[in-house]
GUMARVO-245534 format. One record per residue (C-alpha): z, y, x. Coordinates in pm, whole numbers, padded with zeros to 5 digits, always signed. Each point is the difference from the previous one (the first is absolute). Layout:
// residues N
ZYX...
//
This chain:
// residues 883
-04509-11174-00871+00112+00288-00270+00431-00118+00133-00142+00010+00393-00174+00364-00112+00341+00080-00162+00224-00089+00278-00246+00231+00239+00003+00305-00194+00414-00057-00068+00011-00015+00424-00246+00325-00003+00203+00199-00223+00360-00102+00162-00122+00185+00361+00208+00326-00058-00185+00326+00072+00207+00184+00329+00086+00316-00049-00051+00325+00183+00157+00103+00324+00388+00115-00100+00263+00040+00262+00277-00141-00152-00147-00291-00118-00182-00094+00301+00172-00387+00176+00203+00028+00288+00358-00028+00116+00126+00308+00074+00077+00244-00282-00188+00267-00129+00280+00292-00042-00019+00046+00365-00354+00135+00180-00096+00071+00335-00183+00344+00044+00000+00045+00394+00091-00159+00285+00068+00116+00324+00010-00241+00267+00039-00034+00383-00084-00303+00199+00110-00063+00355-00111-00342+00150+00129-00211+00313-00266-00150+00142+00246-00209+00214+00172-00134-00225-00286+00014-00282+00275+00165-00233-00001+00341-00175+00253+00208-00106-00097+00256-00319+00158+00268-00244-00133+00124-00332+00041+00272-00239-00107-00116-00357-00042+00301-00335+00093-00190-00267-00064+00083-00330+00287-00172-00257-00086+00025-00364+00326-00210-00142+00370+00031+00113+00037-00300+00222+00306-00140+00226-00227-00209+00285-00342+00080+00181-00215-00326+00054-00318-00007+00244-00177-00256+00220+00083-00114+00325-00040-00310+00212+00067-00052+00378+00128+00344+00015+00356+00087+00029+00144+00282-00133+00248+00196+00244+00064+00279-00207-00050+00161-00359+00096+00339-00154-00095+00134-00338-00023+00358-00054+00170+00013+00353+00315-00209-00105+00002-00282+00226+00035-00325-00158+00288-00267+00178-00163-00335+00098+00154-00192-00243-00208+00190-00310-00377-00123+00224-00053-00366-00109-00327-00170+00087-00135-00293-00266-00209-00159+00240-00147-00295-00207-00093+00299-00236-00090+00255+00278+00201+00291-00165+00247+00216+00171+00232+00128-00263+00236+00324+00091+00285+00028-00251+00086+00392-00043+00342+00131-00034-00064+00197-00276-00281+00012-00309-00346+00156+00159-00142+00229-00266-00328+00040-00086-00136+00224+00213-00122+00022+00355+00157-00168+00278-00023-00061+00369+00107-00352+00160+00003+00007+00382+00001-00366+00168+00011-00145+00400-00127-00277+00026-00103-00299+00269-00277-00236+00043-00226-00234+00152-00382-00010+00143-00164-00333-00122-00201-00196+00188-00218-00030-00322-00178+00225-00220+00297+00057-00296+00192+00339+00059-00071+00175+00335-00073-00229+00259-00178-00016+00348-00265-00137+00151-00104-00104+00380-00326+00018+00078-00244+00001+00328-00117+00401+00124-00371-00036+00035-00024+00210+00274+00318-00073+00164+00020-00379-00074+00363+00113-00016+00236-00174-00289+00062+00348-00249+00237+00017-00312-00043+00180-00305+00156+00059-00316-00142-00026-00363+00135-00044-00379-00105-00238-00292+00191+00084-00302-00200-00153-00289+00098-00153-00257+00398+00071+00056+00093+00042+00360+00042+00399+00055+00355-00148-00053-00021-00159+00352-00066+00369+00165+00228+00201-00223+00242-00038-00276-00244+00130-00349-00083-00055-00347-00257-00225+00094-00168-00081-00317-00329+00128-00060+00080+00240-00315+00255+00201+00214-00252+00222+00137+00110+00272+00234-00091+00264+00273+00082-00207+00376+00065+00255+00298-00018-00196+00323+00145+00054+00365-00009-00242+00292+00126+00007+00369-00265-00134+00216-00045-00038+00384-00185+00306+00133-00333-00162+00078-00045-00156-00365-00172+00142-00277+00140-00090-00354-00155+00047-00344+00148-00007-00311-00188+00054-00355+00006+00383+00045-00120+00252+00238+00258+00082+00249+00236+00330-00042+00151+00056+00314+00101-00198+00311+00295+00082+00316+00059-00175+00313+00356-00202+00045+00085-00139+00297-00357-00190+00108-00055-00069-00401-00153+00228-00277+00148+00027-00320-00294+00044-00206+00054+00102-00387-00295-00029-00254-00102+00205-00319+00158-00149-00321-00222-00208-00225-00112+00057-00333+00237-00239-00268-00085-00331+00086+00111-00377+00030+00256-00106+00212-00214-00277+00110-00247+00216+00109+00173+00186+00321-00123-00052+00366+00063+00040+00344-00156-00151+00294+00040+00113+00356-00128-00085+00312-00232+00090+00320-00298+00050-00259-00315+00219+00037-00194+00154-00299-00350+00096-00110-00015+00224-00235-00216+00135-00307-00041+00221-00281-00146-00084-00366+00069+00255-00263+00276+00147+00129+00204-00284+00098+00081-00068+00389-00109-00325+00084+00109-00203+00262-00047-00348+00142+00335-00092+00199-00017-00311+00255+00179-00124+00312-00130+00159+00337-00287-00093+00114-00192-00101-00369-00058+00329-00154-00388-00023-00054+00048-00348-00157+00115+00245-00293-00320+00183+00017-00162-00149-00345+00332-00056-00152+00014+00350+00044-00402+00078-00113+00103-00255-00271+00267+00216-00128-00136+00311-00045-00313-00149-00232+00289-00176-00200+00225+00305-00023-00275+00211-00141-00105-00332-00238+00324+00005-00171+00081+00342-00020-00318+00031-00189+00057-00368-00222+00392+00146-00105-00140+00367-00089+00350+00036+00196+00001+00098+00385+00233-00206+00259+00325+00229+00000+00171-00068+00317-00108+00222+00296-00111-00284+00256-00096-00317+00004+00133-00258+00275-00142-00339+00096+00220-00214+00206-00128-00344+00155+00268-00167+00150-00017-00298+00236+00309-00197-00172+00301+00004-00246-00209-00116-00303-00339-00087-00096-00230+00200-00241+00063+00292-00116+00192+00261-00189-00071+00346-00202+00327+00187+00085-00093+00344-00158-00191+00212+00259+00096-00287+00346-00232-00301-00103+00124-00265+00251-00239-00297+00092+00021-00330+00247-00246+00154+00238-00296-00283-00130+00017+00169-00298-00071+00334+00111-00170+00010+00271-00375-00096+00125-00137-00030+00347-00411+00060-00012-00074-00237+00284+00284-00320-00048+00080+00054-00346-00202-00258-00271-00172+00173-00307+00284-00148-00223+00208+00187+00166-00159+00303-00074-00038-00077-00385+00387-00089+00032+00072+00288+00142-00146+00234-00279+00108-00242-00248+00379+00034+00073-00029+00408+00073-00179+00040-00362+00268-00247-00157+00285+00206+00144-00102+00345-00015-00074-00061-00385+00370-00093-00014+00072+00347+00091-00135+00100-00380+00106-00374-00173+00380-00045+00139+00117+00269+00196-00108+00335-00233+00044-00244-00278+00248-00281+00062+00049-00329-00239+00331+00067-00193+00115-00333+00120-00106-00263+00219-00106-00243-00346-00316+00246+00024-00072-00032+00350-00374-00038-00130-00003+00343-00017+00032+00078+00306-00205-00372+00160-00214-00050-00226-00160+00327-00069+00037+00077+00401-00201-00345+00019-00282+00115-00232-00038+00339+00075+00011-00085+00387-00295-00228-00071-00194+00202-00231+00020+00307+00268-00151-00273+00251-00285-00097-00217-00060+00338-00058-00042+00082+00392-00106-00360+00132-00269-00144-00222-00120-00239+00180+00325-00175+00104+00027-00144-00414+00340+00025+00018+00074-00080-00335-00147-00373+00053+00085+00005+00386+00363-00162+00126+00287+00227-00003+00162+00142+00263+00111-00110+00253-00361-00116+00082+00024-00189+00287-00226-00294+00041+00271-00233+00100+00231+00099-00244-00172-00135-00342+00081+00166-00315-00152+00031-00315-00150+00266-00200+00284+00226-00171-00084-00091-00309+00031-00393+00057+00292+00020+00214+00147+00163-00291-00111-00257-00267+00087-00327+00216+00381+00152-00040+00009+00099-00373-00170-00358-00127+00310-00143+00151+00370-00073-00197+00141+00234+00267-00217+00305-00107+00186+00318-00166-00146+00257-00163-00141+00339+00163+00336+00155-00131+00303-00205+00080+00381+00106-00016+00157+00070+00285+00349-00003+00044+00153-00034+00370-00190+00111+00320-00125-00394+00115-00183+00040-00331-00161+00310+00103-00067-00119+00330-00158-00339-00150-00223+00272-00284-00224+00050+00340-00269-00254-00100-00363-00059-00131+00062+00009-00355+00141+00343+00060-00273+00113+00261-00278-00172-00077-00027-00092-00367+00116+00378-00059-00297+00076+00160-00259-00240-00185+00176+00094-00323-00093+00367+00058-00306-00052+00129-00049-00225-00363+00136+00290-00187-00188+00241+00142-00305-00124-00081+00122-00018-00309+00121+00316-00048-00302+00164+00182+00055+00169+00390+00005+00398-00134+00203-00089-00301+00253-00217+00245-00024+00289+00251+00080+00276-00267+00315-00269-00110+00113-00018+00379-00006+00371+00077+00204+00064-00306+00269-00266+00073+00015+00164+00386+00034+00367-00170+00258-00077-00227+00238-00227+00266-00054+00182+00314+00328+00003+00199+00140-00241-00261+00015-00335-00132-00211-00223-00241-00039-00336-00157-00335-00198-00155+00068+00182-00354-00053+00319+00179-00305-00082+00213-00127-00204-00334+00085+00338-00246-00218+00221+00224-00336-00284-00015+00073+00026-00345-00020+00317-00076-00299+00080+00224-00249-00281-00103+00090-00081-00351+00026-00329+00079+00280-00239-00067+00113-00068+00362+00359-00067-00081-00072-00248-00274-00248-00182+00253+00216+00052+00281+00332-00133-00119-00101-00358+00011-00114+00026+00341+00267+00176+00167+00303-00177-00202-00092-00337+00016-00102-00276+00246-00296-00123+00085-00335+00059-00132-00295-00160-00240-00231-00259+00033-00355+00099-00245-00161-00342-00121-00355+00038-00052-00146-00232-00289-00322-00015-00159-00025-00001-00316-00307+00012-00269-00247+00250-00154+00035+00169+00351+00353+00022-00016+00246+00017+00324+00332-00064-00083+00298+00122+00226+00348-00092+00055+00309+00117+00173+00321-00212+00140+00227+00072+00323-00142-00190+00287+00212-00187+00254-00014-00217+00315+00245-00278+00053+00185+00179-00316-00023-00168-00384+00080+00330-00162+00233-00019-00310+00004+00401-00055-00310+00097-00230-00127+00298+00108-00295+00254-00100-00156+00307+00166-00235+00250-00117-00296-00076+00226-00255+00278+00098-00304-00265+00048-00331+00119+00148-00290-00243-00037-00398-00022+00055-00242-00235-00179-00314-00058+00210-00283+00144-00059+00154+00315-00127+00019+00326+00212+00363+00109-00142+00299-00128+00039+00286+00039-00262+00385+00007-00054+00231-00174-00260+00366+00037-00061+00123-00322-00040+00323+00033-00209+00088-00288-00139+00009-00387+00026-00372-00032-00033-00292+00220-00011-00415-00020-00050-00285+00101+00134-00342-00007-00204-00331-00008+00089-00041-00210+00324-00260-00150+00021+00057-00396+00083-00227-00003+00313+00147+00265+00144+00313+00046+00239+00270+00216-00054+00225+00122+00263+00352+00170-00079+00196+00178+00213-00276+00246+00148+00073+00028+00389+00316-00198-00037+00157+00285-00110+00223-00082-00260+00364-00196+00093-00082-00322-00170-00152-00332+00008-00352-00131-00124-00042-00422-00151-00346-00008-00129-00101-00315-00197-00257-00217+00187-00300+00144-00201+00100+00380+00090+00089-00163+00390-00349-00138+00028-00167+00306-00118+00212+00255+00233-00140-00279+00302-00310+00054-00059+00026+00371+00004+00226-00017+00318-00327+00211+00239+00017+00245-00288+00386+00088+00015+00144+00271+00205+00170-00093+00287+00330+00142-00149-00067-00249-00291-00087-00318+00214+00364+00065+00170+00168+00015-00324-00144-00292-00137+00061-00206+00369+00354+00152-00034+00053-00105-00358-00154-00343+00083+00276-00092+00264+00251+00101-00188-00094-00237-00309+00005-00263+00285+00389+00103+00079+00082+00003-00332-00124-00342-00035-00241+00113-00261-00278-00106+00175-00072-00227+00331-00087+00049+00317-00378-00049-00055-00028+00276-00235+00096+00259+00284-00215-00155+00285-00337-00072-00295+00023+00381-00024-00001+00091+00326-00289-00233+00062-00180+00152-00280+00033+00388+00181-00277+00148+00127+00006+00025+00383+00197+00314+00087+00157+00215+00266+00233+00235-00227+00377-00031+00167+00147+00005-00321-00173-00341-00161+00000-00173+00316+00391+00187+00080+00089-00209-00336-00148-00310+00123+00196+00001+00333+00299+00086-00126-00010-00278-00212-00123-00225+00271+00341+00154+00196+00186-00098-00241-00145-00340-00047+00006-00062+00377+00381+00057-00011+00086-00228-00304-00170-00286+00126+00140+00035+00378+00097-00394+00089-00198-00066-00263-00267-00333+00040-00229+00233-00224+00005+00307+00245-00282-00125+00243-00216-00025-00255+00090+00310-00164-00030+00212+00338-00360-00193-00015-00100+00151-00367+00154+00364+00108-00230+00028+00326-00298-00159-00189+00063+00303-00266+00087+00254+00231-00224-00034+00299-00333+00106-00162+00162+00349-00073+00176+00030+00384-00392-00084+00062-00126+00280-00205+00207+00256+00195+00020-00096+00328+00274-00145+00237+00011+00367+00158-00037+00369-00127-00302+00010+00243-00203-00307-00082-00110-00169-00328-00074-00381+00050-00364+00063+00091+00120+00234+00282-00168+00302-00136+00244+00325+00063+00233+00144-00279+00098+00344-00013+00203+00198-00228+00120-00287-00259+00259+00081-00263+00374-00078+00089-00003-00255-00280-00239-00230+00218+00249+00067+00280+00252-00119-00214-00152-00300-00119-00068-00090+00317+00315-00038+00099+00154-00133-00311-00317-00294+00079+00098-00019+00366+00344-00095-00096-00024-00249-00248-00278-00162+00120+00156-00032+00355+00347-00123-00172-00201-00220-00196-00155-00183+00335-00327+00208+00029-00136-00140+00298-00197+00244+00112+00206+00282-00117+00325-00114+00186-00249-00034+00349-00096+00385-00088+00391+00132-00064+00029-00181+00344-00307+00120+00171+00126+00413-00167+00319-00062+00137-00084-00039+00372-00252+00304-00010+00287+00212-00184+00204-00065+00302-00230+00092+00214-00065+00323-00187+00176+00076-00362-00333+00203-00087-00171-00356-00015+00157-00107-00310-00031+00192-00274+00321+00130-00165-00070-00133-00305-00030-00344+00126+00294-00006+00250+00260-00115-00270-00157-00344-00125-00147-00049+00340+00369-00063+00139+00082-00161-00310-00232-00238+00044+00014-00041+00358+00385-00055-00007-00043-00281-00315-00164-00214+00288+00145+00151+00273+00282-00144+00198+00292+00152+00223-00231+00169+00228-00155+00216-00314+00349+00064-00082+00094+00097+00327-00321+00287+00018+00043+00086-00382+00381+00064+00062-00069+00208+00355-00258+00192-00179+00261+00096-00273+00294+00051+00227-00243+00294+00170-00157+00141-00265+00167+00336-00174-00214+00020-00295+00152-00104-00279-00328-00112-00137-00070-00208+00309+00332-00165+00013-00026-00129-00329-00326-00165+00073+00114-00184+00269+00348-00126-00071-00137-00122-00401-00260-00154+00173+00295-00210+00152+00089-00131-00371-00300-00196-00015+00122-00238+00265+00031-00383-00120+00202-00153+00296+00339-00034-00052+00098+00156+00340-00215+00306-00056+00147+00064-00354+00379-00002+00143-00146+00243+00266-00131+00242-00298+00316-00027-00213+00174+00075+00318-00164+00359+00005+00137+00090-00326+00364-00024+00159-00132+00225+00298-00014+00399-00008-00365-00070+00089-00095+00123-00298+00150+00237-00289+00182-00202-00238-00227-00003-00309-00251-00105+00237+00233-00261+00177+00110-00094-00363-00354-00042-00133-00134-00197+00309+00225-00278-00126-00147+00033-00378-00327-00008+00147+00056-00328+00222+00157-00185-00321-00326+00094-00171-00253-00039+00290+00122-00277+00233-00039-00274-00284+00403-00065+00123+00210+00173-00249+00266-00259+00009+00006+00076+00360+00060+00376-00078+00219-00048-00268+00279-00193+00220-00065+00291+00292+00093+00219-00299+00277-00177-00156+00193-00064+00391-00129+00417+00068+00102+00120-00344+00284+00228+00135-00228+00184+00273-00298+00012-00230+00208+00192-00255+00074+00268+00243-00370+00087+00024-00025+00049-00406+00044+00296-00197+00098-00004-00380-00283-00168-00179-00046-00267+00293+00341-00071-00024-00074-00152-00353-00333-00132+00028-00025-00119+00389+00140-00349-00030-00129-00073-00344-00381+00069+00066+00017-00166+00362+00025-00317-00254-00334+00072-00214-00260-00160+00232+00197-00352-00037-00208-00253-00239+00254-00275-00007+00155+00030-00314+00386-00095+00160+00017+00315+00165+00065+00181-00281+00341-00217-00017+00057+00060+00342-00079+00414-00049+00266+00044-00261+00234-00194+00173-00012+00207+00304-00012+00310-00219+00338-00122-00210+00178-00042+00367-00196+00298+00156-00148+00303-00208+00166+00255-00205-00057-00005-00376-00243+00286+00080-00254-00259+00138+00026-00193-00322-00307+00102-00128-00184-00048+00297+00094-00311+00021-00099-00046-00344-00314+00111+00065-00059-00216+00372+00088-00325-00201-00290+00079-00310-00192+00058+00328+00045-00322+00148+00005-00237-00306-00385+00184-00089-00097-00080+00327+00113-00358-00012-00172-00071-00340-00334+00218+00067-00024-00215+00329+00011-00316-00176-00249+00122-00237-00272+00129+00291+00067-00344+00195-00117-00199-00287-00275+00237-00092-00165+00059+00373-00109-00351+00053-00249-00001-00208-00032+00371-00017-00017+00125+00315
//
């Protein structure tokens, strides 16, 4: 024990402390005796030919004699350079391309000093969202097939649009113009200067920016129509295709209450002049927070009071509040480099949620799923999404070194997003919420316009609490994975605690230690209390023997709970006592004991027998998921009949509770005003129970599905979703045939996607060819057409079937993927396999097929797979008699 002890404090003490924000020293390829001050750049498009053609003027500022200029470029081609007017003969412009650099040897030594270097340059529009691209999409009040044009630069392709120091440390001042037909309005991050008429276009010029990432430039352009706002002295607008300008009506409303939240949080007011909001109908999914032009896929953004579900409301806030706190955490203070993306994700992540609680109470979205929060698209919480990764041997720590741009791409993931988030949340309740406040406005005043890295951010908690942040912090942010707390009685009212790494599928050879803050309640006392758990092992005194004791108050700390069967039996028989946010931590830590293989199957499903009847979404949202998950493992399976049998027998009693309809409980009396979270529940029950052969529920999706088409208004939007879900699992070509017509019509964005992922629930081989067949259509935009196929592989119970479609498509499929799908697509197509060959068969196909970008993703699809294979064998020998 006192060697294991050693070997965890040696590992401790090795994590090296970063170091403050510094220029010079700061990763990246190009070098540092050149900088970028101001660009000046015009952009004329060719909406024929979907090419542009561009010039730029670039201020440099060189602080070393040097013989060669290096930037970024990629798919661009450089026509022409001149430095300090001198042009420069073709033969000095060479392009790395494996290395995306365009190198331009001088003819004589550039002195330090200012500098101008003027380039031409060519390109092309993507079909996909990486550079500028475009997008075709149906008018609404046309029905006409439009065009328009929008950017996606993060994490490095600015390079795509225009040739630039496109690492995040080079910050700079960006002065934008564009040629654009006449009828098209275009936005850009700043207000515009000045605009003239050429020749049936306008040549429209915008204000320069304040110093700024290259990644974080915009333009879109298009036949768009605004609503428009004011909070605090910042122009707001909501900017959509024709026709669905209200939709942005409480994106807009939104806005304004989060402006005013933030610029009070910061103690530092949002420094741009406007604010624009762009939902786009295609050219990438999600969303992005270029500096004063958020752009969003339209679902993201925008919410229709009569078709639109609930979730899509809370989505809707959700993503605004995530991206207009990147406006403080990335773009008026940007990561150094892209090995602290957290600091831009994961604080975006947490503060977006936080600002929700703060204006949406009742929607618990610190327990609830995370966006997007669609009932049939299951996710878990944040939090567990982000745990399920880091137990695995493919985990990294929140800070990771980055060296090319696939590896900045690939940094776009849940460890960064979403355990950043839980780890602040952790350490802010550690810290305390004014003393973590004080910290954060500090940081923001002292990097505004600049760069920073963790030692900065953890320098300013420091200081303001008294606390030791960075000496807690380190661990966390520099290592993988995260602790599992054993919970041991011991005499004389002793509790006796212990730390290791915990790990799924993963015999973990690297010891590891964290300093823990632990919150904990005995029973029977009012007051909770708090324990920094430092070292290998740890007490606690005075509990009394009978009573229970519950760590991890509200779940919210990042780590695991294994109480010894004397301290399990106690907390069971407090169970109608606990909070709800307590019952979902220990039903959360309970499954994942059973993944680990640290406990059985029965040990999940005795607690859940053991809860008191409930209708909170987030204890029953935990049971489903797990259900979901369940379900999916054992597809084929001889156990899954009876399973399906156990998970309506569990489930049905709540669905009961609340009412097949928002109108009706089960004893027909009338139900008005209910919270969303019942909505939600409902049709989180409505799914799985249907999918899991609910009799009667599967005769109601049908029965709601023939009085929606008589009139939409019948069906409540909340329910429309898993009501074609379900309908379509036991459907046959005919439901196809209406789902499909009723997508094909349809031009809200929200709409379409209920109908055509409906179509991935389809088990007949026929019907699933005709759903992979849409993604090679232009039926839908291509992360949509892309994702249908992701979701069939997942919700058909056929992913071999999808996986050959996607192996004999692979060359068409890649056209519709922008950076990060490019790495990941193929790879996590493969993760919903339980047959342990496949992972053979996915690394084969990746050897003859994917770049050595995908490697990790490939890496991670095959730990997917082989867990799968093993956890199913474990659940088929433990349902029988455990069901």
């Amino acid at each position: 024990m006192r060697f294991l002890a050693f070997l965890l404090l040696c590992g401790v003490s090795s994590l090296q402390a970063e170091k403050p924000f510094d220029f010079a020293a700061t990763p990246g390829k190009l070098p540092k005796t050149i900088r970028p001050t101001d660009y000046a750049i015009r952009l004329e498009p060719d909406l024929e030919k979907l090419t542009f053609t561009g010039d730029e003027t670039v201020q440099l500022q060189v602080t070393a004699p040097v013989r060669e200029i290096v930037c970024n470029v990629l798919e661009v081609s450089i026509t022409e350079a001149r430095i300090d007017g001198q042009i420069l003969p073709a033969s000095s412009i060479r392009i790395e391309e494996d290395q995306q650099l365009a190198h331009f040897a001088l003819p004589q030594e550039l002195g330090p000093g200012a500098h101008t270097l003027a380039l031409k340059f060519t390109g092309k529009i993507n079909a996909f969202g990486a550079g500028l691209f475009y997008a075709r999409y149906q008018e609404k009040a046309s029905g006409t097939r439009k065009l328009l044009l929008g950017t996606q630069f993060e994490a490095t392709d600015a390079r795509r649009m225009f040739p630039s120091w496109d690492e995040p440390s080079f910050r700079a001042r960006f002065q934008l113009t564009v040629l654009v037909p006449d009828n098209w309005m275009a936005i850009s991050n700043m207000p515009i200067a000045r605009e003239k008429k050429l020749d049936g276009k306008r040549e429209v010029e915008f204000q320069p920016t304040p110093a700024m990432a290259s990644y974080l430039n915009v333009f879109c352009a298009g036949e768009f129509e605004a609503i428009e706002g004011e909070a605090e002295g910042v122009k707001l607008r909501v900017i959509t295709t024709k026709g669905k300008g209200e939709m942005g009506r409480y994106a807009l409303e939104s806005t304004a209450q989060i402006l005013r939240y933030y610029n009070d949080y910061f103690g530092l007011a949002y420094p741009l002049p406007k604010l624009d909001q762009l939902a786009l109908p295609g050219g990438f999914g999600g969303a992005m927070e270029n500096w004063g032009g958020i752009t969003y896929f339209e679902t993201a953004l925008l919410f229709d009071p009569v078709n639109s579900a609930s979730t899509t409301k809370q989505r809707v806030f959700e993503v605004i509040a995530h991206e207009v706190a990147h406006q403080w955490f990335g773009d008026l203070v940007t990561m150094a480099w892209w090995d602290n993306l957290w600091l831009n994700e994961g604080f975006a992540s947490w503060m977006g949620t936080k600002c929700t609680a703060h204006f949406n109470p009742t929607w618990e979205v610190w327990l609830e799923r995370n966006a997007p929060r669609d009932p049939a698209r299951r996710t878990g919480a944040a939090k567990e999404q982000a745990m399920a990764g880091d137990a695995r041997r493919t985990t990294h720590a929140i800070q990771q070194p980055i060296a090319t741009e696939a590896e900045a791409n690939g940094a776009f993931d849940d460890i960064t997003y979403k355990k950043g988030q839980s780890f602040l949340r952790m350490l802010e309740s550690f810290v305390g919420e004014e003393a973590f406040r004080g910290g954060l406005r500090r940081y923001m005043q002292a990097h505004k316009f600049s760069n920073a890295t963790t030692a900065d951010l953890w320098g300013a908690l420091d200081e303001v609490s008294g606390k030791p942040v960075a000496e807690v912090a380190t661990a966390w942010t520099q290592q993988p994975g995260f602790p599992l707390v054993n919970v041991t009685r011991g005499p004389d009212d002793v509790v006796l605690l212990s730390q290791r790494r915990f790990t799924v599928n993963y015999r973990d050879s690297n010891p590891s230690l964290w300093k823990i803050p632990l919150s904990y309640r005995i029973a029977g006392k009012d007051a909770s209390a708090d324990l920094l758990l430092s070292d290998e092992t740890a007490m606690i005194r005075d509990v009394p023997s009978d009573h229970a004791l519950k760590l991890n108050l509200d779940g919210i700390g990042n780590y695991r709970t294994a109480y010894d069967d004397t301290s399990w039996k106690l907390l069971l028989g407090a169970l109608p006592h606990l909070s709800t946010p307590d019952k979902v931590n220990l039903l959360s830590d309970a499954w994942a004991l059973v993944e680990a293989g640290l406990q059985a199957w029965p040990f999940y499903s005795d607690l859940i027998t053991r809860l008191p009847a409930s209708t909170d979404l987030a204890e029953r949202d935990q049971i489903i998921n797990t259900f979901d998950y369940v379900q999916h493992l054992l597809t084929g399976s001889p156990a899954l009949p009876q399973f399906e049998a156990y998970a309506i027998k569990v489930l049905r009693p709540t669905l009961r509770a609340i009412g097949l309809t928002p109108h009706a409980s089960a004893a027909g009396a009338v139900r008005g005003g209910e919270p969303p979270t019942i909505s939600t529940l409902r049709a989180s029950l409505i799914l799985q129970l249907g999918l899991s052969g609910d009799k009667e529920v599967i005769e109601a999706c049908r029965h709601n599905f023939e009085l929606f088409l008589q009139k939409p208004s019948n069906l409540s939007p909340d329910l429309r979703a898993p009501t074609f879900a379900v309908l379509m699992r036991y459907g046959n070509a005919e439901t196809w045939d209406r789902l499909h017509k009723l997508g094909l019509e349809t031009t809200s964005a929200e709409e379409k996607q209920n109908f055509y992922f409906a179509l991935a629930y389809a088990r007949d081989p026929e019907l699933i060819a005709r759903t992979l067949a849409v993604a090679l259509s232009d039926e839908l935009p291509t992360s949509r057409a892309t994702y249908l196929v992701t979701q069939t592989a997942r919700d058909s119970g056929r992913a071999d079937l999808v996986w050959e479609f996607a192996q004999k498509n692979k060359d068409a499929l890649s056209g519709k993927l922008d950076a990060l799908g490019a790495i990941n697509y193929f790879p996590a197509l493969c993760i919903f396999f339980t047959d342990s060959d496949r992972a053979q068969q996915l690394q084969e196909f990746a050897q003859k097929n994917l770049g050595k970008e995908s490697r990790k993703s490939v890496e991670l699809a095959t730990d997917e797979i082989l867990f799968r294979s093993d956890l199913k064998k474990r659940l088929e020998e433990a349902l029988p008699s455990h069901g």
